[in-house]
TORNU-742426 format. One line per 10 residues: number of its first residue (from 0); for each residue y, z, x of C-alpha. Coordinates in Angstrom, 1 decimal. Example, Ala and Ser with C-alpha at 12.3 -4.5 7.8 and 13.67 -1.06 7.14 Angstrom:
% TORNU-742426
0) -4.5,7.8,12.3; -1.1,7.1,13.7
% end
This chain:
% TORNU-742426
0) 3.5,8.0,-11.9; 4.5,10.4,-14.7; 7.6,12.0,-14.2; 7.2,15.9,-14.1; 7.9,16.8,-17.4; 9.8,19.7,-17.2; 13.2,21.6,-16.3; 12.9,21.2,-12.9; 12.7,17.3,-12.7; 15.3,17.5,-15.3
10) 17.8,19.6,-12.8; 16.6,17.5,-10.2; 17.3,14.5,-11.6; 20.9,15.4,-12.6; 21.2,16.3,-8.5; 20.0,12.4,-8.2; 23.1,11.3,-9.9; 25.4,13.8,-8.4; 24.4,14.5,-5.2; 22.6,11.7,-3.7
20) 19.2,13.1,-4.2; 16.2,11.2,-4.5; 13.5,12.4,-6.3; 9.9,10.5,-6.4; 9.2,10.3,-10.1; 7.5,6.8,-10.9; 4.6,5.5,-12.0; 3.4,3.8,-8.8; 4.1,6.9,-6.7; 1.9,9.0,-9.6
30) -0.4,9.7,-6.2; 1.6,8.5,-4.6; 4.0,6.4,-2.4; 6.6,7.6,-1.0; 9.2,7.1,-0.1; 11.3,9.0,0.0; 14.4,10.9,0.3; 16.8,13.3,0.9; 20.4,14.2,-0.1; 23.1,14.6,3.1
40) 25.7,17.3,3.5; 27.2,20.2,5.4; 25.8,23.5,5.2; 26.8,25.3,2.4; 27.4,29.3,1.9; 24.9,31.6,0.4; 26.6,33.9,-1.1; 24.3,34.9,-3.7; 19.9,34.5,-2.6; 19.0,35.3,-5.6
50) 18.2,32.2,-7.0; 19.2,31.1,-10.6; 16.8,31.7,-13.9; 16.7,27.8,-14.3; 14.5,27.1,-11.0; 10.9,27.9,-10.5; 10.2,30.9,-8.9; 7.8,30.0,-6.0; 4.4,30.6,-6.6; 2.4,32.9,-3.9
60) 0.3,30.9,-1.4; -2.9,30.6,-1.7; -2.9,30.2,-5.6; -6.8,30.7,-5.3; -7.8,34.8,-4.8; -11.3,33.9,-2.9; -11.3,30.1,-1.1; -15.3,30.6,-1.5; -15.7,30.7,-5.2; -12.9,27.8,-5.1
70) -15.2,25.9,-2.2; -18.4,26.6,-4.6; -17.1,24.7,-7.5; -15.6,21.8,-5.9; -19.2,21.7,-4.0; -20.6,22.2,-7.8; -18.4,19.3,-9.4; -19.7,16.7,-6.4; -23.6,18.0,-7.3; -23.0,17.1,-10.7
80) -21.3,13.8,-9.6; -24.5,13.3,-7.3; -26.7,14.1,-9.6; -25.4,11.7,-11.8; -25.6,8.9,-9.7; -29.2,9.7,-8.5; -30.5,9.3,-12.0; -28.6,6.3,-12.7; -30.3,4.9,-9.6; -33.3,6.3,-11.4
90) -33.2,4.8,-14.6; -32.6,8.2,-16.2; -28.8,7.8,-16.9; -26.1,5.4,-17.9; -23.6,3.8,-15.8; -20.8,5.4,-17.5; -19.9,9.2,-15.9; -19.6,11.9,-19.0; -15.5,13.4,-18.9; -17.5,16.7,-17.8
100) -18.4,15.4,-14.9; -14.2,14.0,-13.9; -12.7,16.9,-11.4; -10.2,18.8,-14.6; -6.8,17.4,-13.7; -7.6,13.7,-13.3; -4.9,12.5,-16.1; -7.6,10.5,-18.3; -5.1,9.0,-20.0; -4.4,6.9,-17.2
110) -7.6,6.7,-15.7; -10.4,5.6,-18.3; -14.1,4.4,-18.4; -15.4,6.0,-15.4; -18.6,4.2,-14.6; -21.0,3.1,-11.6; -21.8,-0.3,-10.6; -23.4,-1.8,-7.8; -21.1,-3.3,-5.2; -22.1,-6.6,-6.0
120) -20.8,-6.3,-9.6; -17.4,-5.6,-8.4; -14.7,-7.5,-6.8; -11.6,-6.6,-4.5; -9.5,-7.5,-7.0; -10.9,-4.9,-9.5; -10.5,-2.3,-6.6; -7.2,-2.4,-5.7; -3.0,-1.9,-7.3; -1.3,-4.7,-5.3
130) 2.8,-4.2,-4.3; 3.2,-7.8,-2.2; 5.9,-8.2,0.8; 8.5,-10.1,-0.8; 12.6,-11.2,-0.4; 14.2,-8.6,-2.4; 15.3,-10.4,-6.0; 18.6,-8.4,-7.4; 17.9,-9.8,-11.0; 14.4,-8.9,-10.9
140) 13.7,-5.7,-8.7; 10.8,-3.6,-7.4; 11.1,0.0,-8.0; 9.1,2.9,-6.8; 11.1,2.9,-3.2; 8.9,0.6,-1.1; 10.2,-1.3,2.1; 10.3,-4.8,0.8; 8.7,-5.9,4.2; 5.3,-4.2,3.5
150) 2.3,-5.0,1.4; 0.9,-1.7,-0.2; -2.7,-1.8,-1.4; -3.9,1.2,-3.4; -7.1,2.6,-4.3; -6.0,5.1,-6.7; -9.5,6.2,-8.2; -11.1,7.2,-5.4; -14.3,9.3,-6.2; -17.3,9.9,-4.5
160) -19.7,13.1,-3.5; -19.5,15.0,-0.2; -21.8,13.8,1.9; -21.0,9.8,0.9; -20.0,7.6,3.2; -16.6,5.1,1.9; -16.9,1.9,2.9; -14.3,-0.8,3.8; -14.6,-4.1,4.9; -12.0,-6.9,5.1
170) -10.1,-9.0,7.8; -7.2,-7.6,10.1; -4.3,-9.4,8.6; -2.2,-11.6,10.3; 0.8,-9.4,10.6; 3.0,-6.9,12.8; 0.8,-3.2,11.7; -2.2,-2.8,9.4; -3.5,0.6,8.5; -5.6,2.6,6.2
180) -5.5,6.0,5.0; -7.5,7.9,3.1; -6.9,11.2,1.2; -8.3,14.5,3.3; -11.4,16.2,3.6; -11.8,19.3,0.7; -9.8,22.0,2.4; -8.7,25.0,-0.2; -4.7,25.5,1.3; -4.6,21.4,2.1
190) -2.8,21.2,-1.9; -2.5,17.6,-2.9; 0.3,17.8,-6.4; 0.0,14.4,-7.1; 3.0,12.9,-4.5; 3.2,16.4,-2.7; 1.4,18.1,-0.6; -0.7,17.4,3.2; -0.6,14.3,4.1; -3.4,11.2,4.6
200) -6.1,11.3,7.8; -5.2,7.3,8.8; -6.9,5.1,11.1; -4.6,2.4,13.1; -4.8,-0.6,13.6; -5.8,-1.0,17.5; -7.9,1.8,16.5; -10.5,-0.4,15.0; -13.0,-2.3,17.1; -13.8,-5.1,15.1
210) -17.4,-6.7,14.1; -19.6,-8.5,16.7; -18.2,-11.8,17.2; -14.6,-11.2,15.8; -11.3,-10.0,17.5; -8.8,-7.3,16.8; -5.3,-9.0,16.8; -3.6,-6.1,16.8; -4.7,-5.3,21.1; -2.1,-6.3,23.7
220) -2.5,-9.7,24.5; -5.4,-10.5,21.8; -5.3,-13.7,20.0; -3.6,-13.2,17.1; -4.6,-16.1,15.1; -8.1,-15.5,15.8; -10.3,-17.0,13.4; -12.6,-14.1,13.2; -10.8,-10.8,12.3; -13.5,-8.9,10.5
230) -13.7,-5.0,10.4; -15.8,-2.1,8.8; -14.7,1.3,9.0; -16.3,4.3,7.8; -15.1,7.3,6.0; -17.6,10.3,5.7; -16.9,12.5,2.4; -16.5,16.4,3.2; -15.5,19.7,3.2; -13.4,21.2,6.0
240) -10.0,21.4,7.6; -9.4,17.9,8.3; -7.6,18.3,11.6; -10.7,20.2,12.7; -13.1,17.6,11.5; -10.8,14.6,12.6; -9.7,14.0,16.2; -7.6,11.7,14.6; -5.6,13.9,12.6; -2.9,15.4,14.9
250) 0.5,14.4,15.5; 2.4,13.3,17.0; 0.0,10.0,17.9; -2.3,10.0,14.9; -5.1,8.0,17.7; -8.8,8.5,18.1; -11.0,6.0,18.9; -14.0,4.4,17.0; -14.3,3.2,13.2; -15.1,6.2,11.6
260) -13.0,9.2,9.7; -13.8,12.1,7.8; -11.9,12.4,4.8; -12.2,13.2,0.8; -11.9,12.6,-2.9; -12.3,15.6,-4.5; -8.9,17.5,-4.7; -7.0,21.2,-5.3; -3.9,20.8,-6.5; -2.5,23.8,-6.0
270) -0.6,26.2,-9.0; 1.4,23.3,-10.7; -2.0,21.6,-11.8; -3.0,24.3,-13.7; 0.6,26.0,-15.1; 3.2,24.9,-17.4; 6.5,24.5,-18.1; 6.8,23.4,-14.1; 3.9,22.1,-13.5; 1.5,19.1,-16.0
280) -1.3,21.8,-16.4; -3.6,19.2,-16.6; -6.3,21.2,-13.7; -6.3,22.3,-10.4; -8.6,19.3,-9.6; -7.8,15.8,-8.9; -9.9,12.3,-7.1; -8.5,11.1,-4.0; -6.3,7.7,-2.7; -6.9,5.2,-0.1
290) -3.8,3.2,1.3; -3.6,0.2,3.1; -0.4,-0.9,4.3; 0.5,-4.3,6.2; 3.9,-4.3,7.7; 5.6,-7.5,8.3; 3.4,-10.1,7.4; 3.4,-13.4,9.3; 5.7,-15.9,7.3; 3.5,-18.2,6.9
300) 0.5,-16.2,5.9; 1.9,-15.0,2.3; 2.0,-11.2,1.4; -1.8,-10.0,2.1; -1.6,-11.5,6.0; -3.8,-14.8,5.2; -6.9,-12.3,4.4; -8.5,-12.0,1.3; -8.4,-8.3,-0.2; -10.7,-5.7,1.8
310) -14.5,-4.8,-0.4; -14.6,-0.7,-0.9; -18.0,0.5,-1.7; -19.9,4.1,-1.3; -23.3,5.0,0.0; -25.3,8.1,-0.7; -26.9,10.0,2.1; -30.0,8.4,1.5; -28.8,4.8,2.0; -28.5,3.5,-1.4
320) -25.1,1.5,-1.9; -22.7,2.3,-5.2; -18.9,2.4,-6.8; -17.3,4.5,-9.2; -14.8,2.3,-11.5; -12.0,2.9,-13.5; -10.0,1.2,-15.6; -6.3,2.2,-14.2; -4.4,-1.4,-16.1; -1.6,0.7,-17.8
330) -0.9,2.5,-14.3; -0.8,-1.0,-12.5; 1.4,-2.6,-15.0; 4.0,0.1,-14.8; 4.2,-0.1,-11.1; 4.5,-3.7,-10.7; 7.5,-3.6,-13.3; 10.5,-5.5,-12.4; 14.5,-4.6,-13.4; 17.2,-6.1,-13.2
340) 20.0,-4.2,-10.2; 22.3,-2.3,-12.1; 26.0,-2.7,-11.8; 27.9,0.3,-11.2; 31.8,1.1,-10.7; 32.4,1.7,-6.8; 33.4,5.3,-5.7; 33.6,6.1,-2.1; 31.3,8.6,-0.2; 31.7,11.8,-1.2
350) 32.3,14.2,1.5; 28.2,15.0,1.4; 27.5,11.5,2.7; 30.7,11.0,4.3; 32.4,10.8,8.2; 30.5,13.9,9.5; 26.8,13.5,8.0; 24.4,11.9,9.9; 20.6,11.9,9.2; 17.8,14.2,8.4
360) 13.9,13.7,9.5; 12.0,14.0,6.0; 9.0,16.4,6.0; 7.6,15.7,2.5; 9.2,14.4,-0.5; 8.7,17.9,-2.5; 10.8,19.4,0.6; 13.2,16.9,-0.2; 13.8,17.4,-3.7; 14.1,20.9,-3.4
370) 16.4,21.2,0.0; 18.6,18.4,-2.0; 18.9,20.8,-4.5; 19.7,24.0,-2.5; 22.8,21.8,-0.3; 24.4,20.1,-3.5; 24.1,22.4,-6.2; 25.5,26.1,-5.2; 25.6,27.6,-8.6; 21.5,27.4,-8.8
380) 22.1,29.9,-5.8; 18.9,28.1,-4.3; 18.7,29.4,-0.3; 17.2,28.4,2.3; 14.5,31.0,2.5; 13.7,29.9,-1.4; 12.9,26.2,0.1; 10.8,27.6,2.1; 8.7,29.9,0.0; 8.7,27.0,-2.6
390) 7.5,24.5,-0.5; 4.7,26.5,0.5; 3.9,27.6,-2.7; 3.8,24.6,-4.5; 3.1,21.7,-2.0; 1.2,24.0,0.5; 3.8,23.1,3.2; 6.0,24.9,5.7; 6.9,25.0,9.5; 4.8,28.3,10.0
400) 1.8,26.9,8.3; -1.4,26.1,10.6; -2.3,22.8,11.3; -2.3,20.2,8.9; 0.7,22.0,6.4; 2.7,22.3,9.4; 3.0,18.6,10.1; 5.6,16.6,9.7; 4.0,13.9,7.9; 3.1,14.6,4.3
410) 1.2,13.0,1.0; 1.7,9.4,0.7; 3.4,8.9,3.8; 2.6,6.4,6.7; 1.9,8.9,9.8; 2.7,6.3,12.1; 6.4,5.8,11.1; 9.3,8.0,11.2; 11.2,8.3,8.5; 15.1,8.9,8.8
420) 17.2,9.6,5.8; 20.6,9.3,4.5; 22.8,8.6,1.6; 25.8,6.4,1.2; 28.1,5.1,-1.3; 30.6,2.1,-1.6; 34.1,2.2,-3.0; 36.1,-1.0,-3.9; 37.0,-3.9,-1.5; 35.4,-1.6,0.9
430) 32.7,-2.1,3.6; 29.6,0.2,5.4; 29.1,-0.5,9.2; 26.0,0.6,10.7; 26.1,0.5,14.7; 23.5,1.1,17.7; 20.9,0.4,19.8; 17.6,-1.2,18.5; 14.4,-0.4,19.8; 12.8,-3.1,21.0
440) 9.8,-4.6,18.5; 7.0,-7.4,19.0; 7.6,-10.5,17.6; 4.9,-11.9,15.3; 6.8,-13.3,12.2; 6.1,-17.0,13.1; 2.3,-16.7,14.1; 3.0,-15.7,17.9; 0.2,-16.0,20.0; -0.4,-12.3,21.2
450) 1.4,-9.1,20.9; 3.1,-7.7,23.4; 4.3,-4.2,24.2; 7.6,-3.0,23.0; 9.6,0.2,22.4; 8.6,0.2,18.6; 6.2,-1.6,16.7; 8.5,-1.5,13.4; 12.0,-1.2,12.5; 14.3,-1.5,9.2
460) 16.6,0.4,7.0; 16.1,0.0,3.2; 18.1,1.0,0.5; 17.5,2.2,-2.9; 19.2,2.8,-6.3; 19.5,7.0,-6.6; 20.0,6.6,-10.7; 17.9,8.2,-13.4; 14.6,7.1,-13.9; 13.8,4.5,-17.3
470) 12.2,6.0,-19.8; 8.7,4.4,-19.0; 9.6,6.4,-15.5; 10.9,3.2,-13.3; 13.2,4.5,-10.5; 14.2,3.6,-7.0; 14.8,0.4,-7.2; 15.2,-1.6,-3.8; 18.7,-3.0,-3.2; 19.3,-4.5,0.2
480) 16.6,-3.4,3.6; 17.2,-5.3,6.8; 14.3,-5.4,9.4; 14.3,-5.5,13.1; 13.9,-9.4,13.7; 16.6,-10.1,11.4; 19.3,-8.4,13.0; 21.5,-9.5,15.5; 21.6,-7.9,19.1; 23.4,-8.4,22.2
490) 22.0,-8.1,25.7; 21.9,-4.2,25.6; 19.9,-4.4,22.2; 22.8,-3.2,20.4; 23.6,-4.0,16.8; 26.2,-4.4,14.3; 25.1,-4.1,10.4; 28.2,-5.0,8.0; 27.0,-4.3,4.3; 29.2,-5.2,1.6
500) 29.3,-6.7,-1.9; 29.3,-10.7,-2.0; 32.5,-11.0,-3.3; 34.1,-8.1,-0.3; 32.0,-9.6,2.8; 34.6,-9.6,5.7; 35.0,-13.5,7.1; 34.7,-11.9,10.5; 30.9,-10.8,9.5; 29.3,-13.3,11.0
510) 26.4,-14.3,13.2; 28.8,-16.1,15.2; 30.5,-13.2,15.7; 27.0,-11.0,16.7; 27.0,-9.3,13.2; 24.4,-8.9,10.9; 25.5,-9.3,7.4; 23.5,-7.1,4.3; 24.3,-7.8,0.5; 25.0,-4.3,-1.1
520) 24.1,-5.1,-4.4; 25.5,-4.2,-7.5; 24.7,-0.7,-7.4; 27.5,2.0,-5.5; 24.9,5.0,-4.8; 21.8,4.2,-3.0; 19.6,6.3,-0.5; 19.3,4.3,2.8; 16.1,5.6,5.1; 15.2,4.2,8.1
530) 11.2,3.7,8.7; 10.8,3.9,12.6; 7.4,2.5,13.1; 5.6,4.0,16.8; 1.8,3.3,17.7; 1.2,5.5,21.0; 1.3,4.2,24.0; 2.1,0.5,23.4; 4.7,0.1,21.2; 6.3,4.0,22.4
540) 9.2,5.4,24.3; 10.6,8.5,25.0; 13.3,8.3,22.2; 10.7,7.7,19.5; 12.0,10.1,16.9; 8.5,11.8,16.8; 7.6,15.5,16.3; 8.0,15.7,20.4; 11.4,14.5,19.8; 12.4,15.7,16.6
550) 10.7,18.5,14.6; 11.5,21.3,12.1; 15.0,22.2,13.7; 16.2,19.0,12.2; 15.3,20.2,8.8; 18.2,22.0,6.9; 16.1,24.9,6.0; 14.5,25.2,9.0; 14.4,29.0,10.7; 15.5,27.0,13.7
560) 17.3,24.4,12.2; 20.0,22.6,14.5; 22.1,19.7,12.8; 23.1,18.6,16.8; 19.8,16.7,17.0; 20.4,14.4,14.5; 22.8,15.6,11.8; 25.6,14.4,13.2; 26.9,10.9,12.8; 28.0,10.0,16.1
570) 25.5,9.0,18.8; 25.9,12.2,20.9; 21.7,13.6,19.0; 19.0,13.2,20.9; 18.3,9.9,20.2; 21.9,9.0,21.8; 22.7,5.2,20.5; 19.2,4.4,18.8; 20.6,7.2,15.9; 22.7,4.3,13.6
580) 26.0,5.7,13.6; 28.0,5.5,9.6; 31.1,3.4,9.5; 33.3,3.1,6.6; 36.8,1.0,6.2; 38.5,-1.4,4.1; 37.0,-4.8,4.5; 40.8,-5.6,5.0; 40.7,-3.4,8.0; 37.6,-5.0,9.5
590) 38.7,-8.4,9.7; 41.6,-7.1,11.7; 39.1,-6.1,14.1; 39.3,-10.3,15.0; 36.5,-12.0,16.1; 35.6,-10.8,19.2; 33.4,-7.9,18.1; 31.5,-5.2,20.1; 29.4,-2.5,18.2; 30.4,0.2,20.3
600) 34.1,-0.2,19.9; 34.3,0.0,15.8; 36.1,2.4,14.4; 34.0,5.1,13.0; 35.2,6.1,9.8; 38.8,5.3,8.1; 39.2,5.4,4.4
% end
C-alpha cells in the first residue's frame, strides 16, 4: 500500500527505528493485511496532555453531520453502478465503467480499467493477489508482515451494488484453517482508512456445509483427503450495521451457521480520506476486500492446499450473473517484492522491550501506531486520553464504541486468531529464550486422516524487521516464525525456543536436549507477535486469550487498563504458562545451563 504521505507516518516511522514500533505502511497491506504491531514498555508520566503541534489533532467522530444524506449517496453511487450494468446487459452501454461512476477515493492510479465481463470471460487467476505459504529465504524475503505459514488470497477490487449477491466457489483446501472474509455491510461510523478501521464479517471453515456430494474436511473426524471438497458461499451486498445484519459477526466466536453473509463494497472512509496534510484526500469513498486465508497447508499439497484458486462472480437481484475487473498489476508486483535481510549491528533490548515487558493484545493496527507513539516518545506529550480520541476519530474505534468499533478485532485482521505482541532485540554473542506451555493443536501437516479436537487450532510466533520502509514502500520483512508442530515439547506441553544468530547458537540448543532452535537473522530489531488461532468449541479452552479472557484492560490506553493480565513477563497473567515468558543471557551462559534442560527452570533474564 502507499505509505501515508505525511508528518505523521514520518514521526511514526522515526518511533519504528527507535522504539520498536511497527507501523503498517506497504504496498500489500494498501487495504490491507495486517499484521501488525505494537511497541512494548513501562508506563510512562504525563506530565504535560496537551499534546505537541506536530501530531494530528483528532478529528471529531462522526466526521459526517447527517448519516442520511451520507446513506443517500452511497445508495446513489451503487444506482449509478446498477444502472450501469443493466444497460450493459442491455446493449445500451460499454463494458468499461466511466471514472464517475468509481466511489471518489478509490486511488485510480492503482486500480485502472474498470470494466464488466461475464464470469465466463474471467479466470481465478485474474481475480486474485496471491502471498504463497513458503520457508522463509533470508537472501530473498517477504515483506508486508505475513506469517510465513499462511497463504493470503486477496480480492482487492471488490465492487458490486447493494442488493448483489458475491459469489465464491472453490474447494476447501487441504490444510489446518481456511477462511474468507469480506469487507462490511455500508454502515456510516463502520470507517474503513484503507488498513484501519472495523474489521472483516468472516465465515469459518466448519462453518461451511459443502455441495451435495462433497465433504467439509475441516469437521471433527471428516475425511480430510476427501476427494470432493467443493463449496459455495454467498455474500448479500447492503446497507446496515453489520453485527445487526450478521449473526456471525460477534466476538468472541465469530460462528453462525449456513453459507451465507451479509457484507459490502462500497466504503466511508472516514476524515483522512478526504483531508490533507494527515490524511491522502483522495475521497471519503472506497470499494471493498475479500480475504482468504489457509493456515498451514499440508506439506505435500504446495501453498494453495492442492485446490485450484476459488471463482468470484456477482449476480444482480434479478438473476443475471456479472464481474467488475480491474487491472491492479503494479499493486501485485509491489507486494510480492522480495529483499534481501538486512544486517544490522547487535544492541541489547532496551529497557522498553526488556526483563519486565511482557505482551500487549493488539486492537487495530492504527491503535498501535498511535499508543506506540504516546509510550516511547514523551516530548510529543501524546496521552492516553489523545489515543483514545484519535483512534475514534480517525479509525472509528474505541472501547466505548457500540458494537462493531468496540471489538477487538479490526480491518485486515483474521477474527479467529489472537494476536499477542512484543518487541525484542539481540546484542552480541547473546541469545533470546522463549519458555511455556503450548496449547495443544491438530496435526494435519502430513495429510492426516481426520482432524481432531485440540486446545487451539493454530499456533506460531513470527518475527519481523521494524526498519524504515524502501522507497517503493517495502517494509516488515519476515525474519525467523516458528509454528506449533515444529517445536519441541515435553510431556506437560511445555516448550523451550532458543533464538540466536548462526554463528552464536549455544551447542546445548538442541533437539536432543528438548529445545527448539530459531535462526535470528541478520537483523537486531524485530517485532515478534504471536498469532493464537481458536475456532469455538473444537479447537477452544478456557485460556484462549479471547475478548472473554483478555479485553481492553490489556490495552495501555485503556480507562481500565491493567498490565497484570498480560503485561508482565513472567507467567503469573491470566494465561499462567501459555503467556511465553522473555529470556535473555549470554549464549556463554546458556551452555552452562548443561544438557539436562527444563523450560521452567531457565533463568529469566541476565545481561
Amino acid at each position: 500500500m502507499n505509505c501515508l504521505r505525511n508528518r505523521f507516518v514520518k514521526i511514526a516511522l522515526t518511533a519504528v527505528l527507535s522504539l520498536g514500533l511497527y507501523l503498517v505502511v506497504a504496498n500489500f497491506n494498501h487495504r490491507g493485511n495486517v499484521v501488525e504491531a505494537y511497541s512494548q514498555s513501562q508506563v510512562i508520566a504525563e506530565a504535560n496532555p496537551r499534546p505537541s503541534w506536530l501530531a494530528p489533532s483528532p478529528p471529531k467522530f462522526p466526521y459526517f453531520q447527517d448519516r442520511k444524506v451520507v446513506i443517500a449517496k452511497a445508495q446513489e453511487i451503487s444506482d449509478g453502478l446498477e444502472g450501469h450494468i443493466k444497460a450493459w446487459f442491455a446493449g445500451k452501454a460499454s463494458p468499461g465503467i466511466p471514472d464517475k461512476l468509481i466511489p471518489k477515493g478509490v486511488d485510480t492510479k492503482e486500480f485502472r480499467n474498470f470494466r464488466l465481463v461475464k464470469p465466463e470471460q474471467i479466470t481465478p487467476q485474474q481475480q486474485w493477489v496471491v502471498r504463497p505459504a513458503e520457508k522463509i529465504n533470508l537472501k530473498a524475503t517477504r515483506g508486508f508482515f505475513p506469517d510465513p505459514n499462511a497463504t493470503y488470497l486477496v480480492l482487492p477490487n471488490l465492487l458490486a451494488p447493494f442488493g448483489s449477491k458475491v459469489i465464491v466457489e472453490g474447494e476447501f483446501p487441504h490444510a489446518r484453517f481456511f477462511d474468507i472474509q469480506i469487507t462490511p455491510s455500508f454502515h456510516p461510523e463502520a470507517y474503513r482508512y484503507r488498513g484501519f478501521g472495523v474489521g472483516e464479517v468472516p465465515i469459518v471453515d466448519v462453518d461451511i456445509d459443502p455441495l451435495p456430494g462433497n465433504v467439509n474436511p475441516f469437521r471433527v473426524d471428516a475425511n480430510r483427503n476427501a476427494a470432493k471438497r467443493k463449496y459455495r458461499v454467498t455474500f448479500d451486498m447492503a446497507i446496515g450495521n453489520p453485527v445487526d445484519l450478521n449473526p456471525a459477526f460477534r466476538p468472541p466466536h465469530y460462528r453462525a451457521p449456513g453459507n451465507n453473509r451479509v457484507g459490502g463494497s462500497i466504503l466511508y472512509q472516514g476524515p483522512w480520506g478526504e483531508t490533507k496534510p494527515w490524511g491522502h484526500g483522495l475521497g471519503i469513498w472506497d470499494m471493498g476486500q475479500i480475504w482468504i486465508r489457509y493456515y498451514a497447508p499440508d506439506k505435500a499439497k504446495g501453498s494453495l492446499g492442492g485446490v485450484p484458486l476459488p471463482k468470484v462472480y456477482y449476480q444482480l437481484p434479478d438473476g443475471r450473473k456479472y464481474y467488475i475487473q480491474a487491472d491492479f498489476e503494479g499493486w501485485e508486483n509491489r507486494s510480492n517484492r522480495r529483499i534481501a535481510a538486512k544486517w544490522t549491528a547487535p544492541e541489547d533490548p532496551t529497557k522498553h522491550k526488556g526483563a519486565k515487558t511482557g505482551w500487549f493484545k493488539k486492537f487495530g493496527i492504527f491503535r498501535a501506531i498511535v499508543e506506540g507513539m504516546a509510550l516511547e516518545v514523551p516530548w510529543l506529550n501524546l496521552d492516553k486520553e489523545y489515543v483514545r480520541d484519535l483512534d475514534l476519530g480517525v479509525a472509528g474505534r474505541g472501547e466505548d464504541m457500540p458494537p462493531p468499533g468496540n471489538f477487538s478485532v479490526a480491518a485486515t485482521e483474521c477474527n479467529y486468531i489472537n494476536y499477542l505482541l512484543r518487541g525484542m532485540s539481540l546484542g552480541r554473542d547473546k541469545v533470546a529464550v522463549l519458555t511455556g506451555k503450548l496449547p495443544t493443536t491438530p496435526r494435519t501437516r502430513n495429510g492426516e486422516a481426520v482432524m481432531k479436537k485440540a486446545q487451539a487450532r493454530y499456533w506460531s510466533i513470527t518475527a519481523t524487521d521494524t526498519a524504515l520502509p524502501e522507497p517503493d514502500g517495502f517494509v516488515g520483512a519476515v525474519l525467523h516464525s516458528v509454528m506449533d508442530d515444529e517445536i519441541i515439547t515435553d510431556a506437560q506441553q511445555r516448550y523451550a525456543i532458543v533464538l540466536s544468530r548462526a554463528e552464536d547458537r549455544p551447542k546445548n540448543a538442541t533437539a536432543s536436549n528438548g529445545i527448539t532452535w530459531v535462526n535470528w537473522g541478520p537483523t537486531t530489531n524485530v517485532s515478534w507477535t504471536l498469532r493464537w488461532m481458536s475456532v469455538y468449541p473444537n479447537w477452544d479452552f478456557g485460556l484462549t486469550p479471547d475478548d472473554r479472557k483478555i479485553g481492553w484492560a490489556s490495552d495501555w490506553a485503556s480507562k481500565r487498563y491493567d498490565p497484570s493480565i498480560i503485561g508482565q513477563n513472567s507467567h503469573n497473567g491470566v494465561l499462567g504458562e501459555y503467556l511465553p515468558e522473555v529470556h535473555y543471557m549470554t549464549k556463554a551462559r546458556f551452555e552452562k545451563l548443561g544438557n539436562s534442560l527444563k523450560p521452567d527452570k531457565i533463568p529469566v533474564w541476565q545481561d
